[in-house]
C-alpha positions in Angstrom: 0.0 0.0 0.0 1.8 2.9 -1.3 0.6 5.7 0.9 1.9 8.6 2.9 1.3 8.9 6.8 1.3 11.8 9.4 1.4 10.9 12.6 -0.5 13.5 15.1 0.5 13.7 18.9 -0.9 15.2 21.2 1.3 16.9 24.4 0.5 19.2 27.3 2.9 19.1 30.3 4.8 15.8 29.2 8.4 16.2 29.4 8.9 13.6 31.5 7.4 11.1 29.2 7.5 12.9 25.2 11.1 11.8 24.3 10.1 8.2 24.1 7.5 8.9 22.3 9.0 11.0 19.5 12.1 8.0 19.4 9.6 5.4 18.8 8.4 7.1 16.1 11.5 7.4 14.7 11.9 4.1 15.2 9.1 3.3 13.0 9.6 0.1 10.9 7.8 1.9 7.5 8.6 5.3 6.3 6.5 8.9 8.7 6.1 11.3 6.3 4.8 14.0 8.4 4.9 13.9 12.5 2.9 16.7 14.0 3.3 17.7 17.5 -0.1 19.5 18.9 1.0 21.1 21.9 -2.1 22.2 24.4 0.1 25.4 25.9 2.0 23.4 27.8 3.8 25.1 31.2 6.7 22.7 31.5 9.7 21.9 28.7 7.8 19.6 26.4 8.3 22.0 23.4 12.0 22.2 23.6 12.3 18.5 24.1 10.3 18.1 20.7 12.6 20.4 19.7 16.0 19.3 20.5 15.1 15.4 19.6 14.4 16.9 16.1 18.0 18.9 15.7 19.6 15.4 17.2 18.2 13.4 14.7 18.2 15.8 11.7 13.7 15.1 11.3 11.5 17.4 10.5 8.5 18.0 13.5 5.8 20.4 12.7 4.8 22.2 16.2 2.0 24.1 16.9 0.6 25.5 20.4 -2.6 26.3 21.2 -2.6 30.5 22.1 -3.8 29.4 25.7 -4.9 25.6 27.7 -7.9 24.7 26.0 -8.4 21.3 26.5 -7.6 18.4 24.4 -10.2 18.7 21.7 -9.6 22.3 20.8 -5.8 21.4 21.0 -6.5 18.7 17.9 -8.8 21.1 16.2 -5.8 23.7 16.2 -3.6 21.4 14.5 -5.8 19.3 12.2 -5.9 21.7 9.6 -2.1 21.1 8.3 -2.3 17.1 8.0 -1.1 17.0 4.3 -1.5 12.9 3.8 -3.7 10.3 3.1 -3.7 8.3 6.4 -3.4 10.1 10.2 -2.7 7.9 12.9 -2.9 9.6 16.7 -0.9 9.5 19.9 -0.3 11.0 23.4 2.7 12.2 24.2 2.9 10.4 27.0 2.7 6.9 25.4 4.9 5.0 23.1 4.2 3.7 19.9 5.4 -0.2 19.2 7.8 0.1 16.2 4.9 -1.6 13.9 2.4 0.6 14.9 2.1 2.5 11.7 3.2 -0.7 9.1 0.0 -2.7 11.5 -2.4 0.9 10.7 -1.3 0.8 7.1 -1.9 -2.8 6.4 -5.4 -3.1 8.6 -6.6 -0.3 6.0 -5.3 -1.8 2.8 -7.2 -4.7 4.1 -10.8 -3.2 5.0 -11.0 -0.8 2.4 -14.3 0.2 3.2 -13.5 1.1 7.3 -12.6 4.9 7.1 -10.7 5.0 10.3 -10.4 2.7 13.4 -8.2 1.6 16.8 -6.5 -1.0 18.3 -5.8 -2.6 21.5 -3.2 -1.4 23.8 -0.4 -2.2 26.6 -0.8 -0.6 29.8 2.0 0.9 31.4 2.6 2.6 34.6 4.3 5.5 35.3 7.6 4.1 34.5 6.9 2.4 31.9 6.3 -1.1 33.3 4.0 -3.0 31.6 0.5 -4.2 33.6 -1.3 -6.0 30.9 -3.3 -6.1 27.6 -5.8 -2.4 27.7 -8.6 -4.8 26.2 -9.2 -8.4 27.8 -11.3 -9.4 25.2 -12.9 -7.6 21.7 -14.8 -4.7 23.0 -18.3 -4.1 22.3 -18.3 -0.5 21.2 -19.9 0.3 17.9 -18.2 -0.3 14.7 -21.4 0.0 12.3 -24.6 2.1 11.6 -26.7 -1.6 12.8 -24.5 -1.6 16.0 -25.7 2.4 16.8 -29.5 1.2 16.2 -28.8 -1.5 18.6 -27.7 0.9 20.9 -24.2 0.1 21.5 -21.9 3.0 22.4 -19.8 4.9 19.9 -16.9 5.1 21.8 -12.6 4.1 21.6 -9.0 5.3 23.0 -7.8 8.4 21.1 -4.4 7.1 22.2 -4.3 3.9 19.5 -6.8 5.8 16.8 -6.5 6.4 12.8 -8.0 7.6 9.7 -8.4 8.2 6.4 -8.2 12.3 6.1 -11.1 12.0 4.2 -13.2 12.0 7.3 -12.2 15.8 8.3 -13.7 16.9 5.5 -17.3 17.7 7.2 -19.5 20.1 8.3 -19.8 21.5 11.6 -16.4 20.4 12.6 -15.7 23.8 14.6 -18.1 22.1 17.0 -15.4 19.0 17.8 -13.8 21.6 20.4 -16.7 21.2 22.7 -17.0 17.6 22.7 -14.9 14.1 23.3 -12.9 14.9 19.6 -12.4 10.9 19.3 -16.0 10.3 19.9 -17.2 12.4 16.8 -14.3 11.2 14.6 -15.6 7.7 15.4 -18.9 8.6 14.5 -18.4 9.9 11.4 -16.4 7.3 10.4 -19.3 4.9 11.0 -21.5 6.8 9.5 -19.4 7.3 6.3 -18.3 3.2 6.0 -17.3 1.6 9.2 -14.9 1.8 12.4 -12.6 -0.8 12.6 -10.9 -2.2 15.7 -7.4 -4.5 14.7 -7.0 -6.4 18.1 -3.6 -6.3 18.3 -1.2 -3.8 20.6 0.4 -1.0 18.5 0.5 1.5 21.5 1.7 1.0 25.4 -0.5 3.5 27.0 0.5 5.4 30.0 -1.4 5.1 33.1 -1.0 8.0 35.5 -1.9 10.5 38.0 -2.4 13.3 35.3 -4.2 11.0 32.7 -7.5 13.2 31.7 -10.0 10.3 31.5 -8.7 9.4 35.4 -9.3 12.7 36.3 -12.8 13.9 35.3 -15.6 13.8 38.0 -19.2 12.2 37.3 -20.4 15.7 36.1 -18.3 16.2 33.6 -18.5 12.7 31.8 -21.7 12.9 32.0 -21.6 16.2 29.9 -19.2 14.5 27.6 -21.6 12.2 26.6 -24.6 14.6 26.2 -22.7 17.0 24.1 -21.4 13.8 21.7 -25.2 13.5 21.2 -26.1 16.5 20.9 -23.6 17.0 18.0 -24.3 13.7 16.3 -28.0 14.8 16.2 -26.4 18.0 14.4 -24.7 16.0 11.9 -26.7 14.3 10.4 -29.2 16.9 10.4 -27.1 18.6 8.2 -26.2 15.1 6.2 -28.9 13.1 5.5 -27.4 11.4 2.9 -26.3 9.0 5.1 -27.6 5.4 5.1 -30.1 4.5 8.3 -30.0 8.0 9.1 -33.6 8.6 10.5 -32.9 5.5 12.7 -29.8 6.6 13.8 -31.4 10.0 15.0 -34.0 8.4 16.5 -31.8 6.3 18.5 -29.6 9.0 19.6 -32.4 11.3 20.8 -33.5 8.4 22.7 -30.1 7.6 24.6 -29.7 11.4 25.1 -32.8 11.7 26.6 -31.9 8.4 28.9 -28.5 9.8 30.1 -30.5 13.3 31.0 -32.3 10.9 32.9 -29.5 9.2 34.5 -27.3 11.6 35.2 -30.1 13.1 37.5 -31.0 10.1 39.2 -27.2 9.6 40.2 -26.7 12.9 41.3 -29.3 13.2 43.2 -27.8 9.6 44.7 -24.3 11.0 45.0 -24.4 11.1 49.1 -24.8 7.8 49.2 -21.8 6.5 49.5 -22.0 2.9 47.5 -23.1 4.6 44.7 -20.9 7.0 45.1 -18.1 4.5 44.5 -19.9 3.0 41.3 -20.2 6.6 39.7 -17.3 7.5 40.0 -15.6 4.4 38.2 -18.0 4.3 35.7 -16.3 5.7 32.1 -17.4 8.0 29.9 
């Protein structure tokens, strides 16, 4: 598969942790035509780190820093807009790629020519860098198809281990990606333009840690998370309704965001108690 790639990370704070990232990219066993550093205004060194791996190894990194923190969405949707290739495949700063990462990506799409963008499994890691076990057990149930939406399984995957065809930034209402989980609506769209894939094999050892976001985000604001991924998939394809099963699709979402309007009240009224208050706050957005 004769393609170009740009690989898109995504850093805020992560000097500790970016320089083996950016080396296992080098390390790459295909060809990274483009590597793209999306920095969310980060207070610590991260930038010169980028900066002095890339003079050390004679690469080229494109940089680009978000005018103030703005959370990780708005820190993509600042540097989305100068991918120049075919096929994007994303990363945290904070993780490292396994050296096939991109050559697995590459091959997983030649293969499903219809899937528009996908994920795979991961390796946990702790802090440093010790590995704790597989990220998935077992195939996850999240949805990969229009069918699987109607049957109301959640559109959901790890940012850290996601790609895609750059086709799929080429739709409306993007600007609205900033206020929502960006992987969430990228997963959507992809679904609703051909399919999400999932290849069930590691190409990422993912960072567990103190700072991760997902770790840190109370009830409240998952809960928003999801409501605002609805609200913005009702928008699309309000605005597309050339997609296949889309009237279903719509139907279904307005149901399950009127079920986790439901929910989230019920539990917050049932925060005090302290039982539940221990199942809330695990559960994942």
């Amino acid at each position: 598969m004769d393609v170009k790639i740009t690989v898109l990370i995504t850093t805020y704070n992560h000097e500790s942790y970016v320089g083996e990232m950016i080396e296992s990219i080098f390390k790459q066993s295909i060809n990274v035509d483009q590597i793209i550093i999306a920095d969310d205004f980060s207070q610590d060194d991260t930038i010169n780190k980028v900066k002095n791996l890339a003079r050390l190894h004679k690469k080229s990194i494109e940089i680009y820093v978000t005018p103030e923190n703005s959370g990780v969405s708005e820190n993509l949707m600042n540097a989305i807009g100068h991918i120049k290739n075919e096929i994007i495949i994303t990363g945290s700063g904070d993780d490292i790629f396994l050296n096939d990462r991109c050559e697995k990506v590459v091959e997983f799409l030649d293969e499903n020519k219809k899937i528009i963008g996908g994920y795979t499994n991961l390796i946990k890691i702790d802090d440093i860098g010790n590995e704790i076990g597989l990220f998935y057990k077992s195939t996850p149930k999240m949805a990969r198809g229009v069918l699987d939406i109607i049957m109301l399984r959640n559109v959901y995957c790890v940012g850290a281990s996601m790609f895609f065809r750059k086709d799929i930034l080429n739709f409306k209402n993007n600007n609205r990606l900033k206020h929502i989980s960006s992987d969430g609506a990228l997963a959507f769209r992809c679904i609703m333009e051909g399919g999400f894939g999932y290849l069930n094999k590691p190409t990422v050892k993912y960072r567990f840690h103190a700072n991760n976001l997902s770790q840190n985000l109370t009830f409240e604001q998952k809960s928003q998370y999801w409501l605002n991924n609805y609200k913005y998939y009702d928008e699309l394809l309000s605005h597309n309704r050339d997609f296949a099963h889309g009237v279903f699709v719509t139907t279904v979402l307005r149901i399950r965001f009127y079920q986790w309007l439901l929910v989230r009240s019920v539990l917050s009224a049932s925060f005090k108690i302290k039982p539940l208050k221990r199942f809330i706050t695990k559960l994942k957005y």
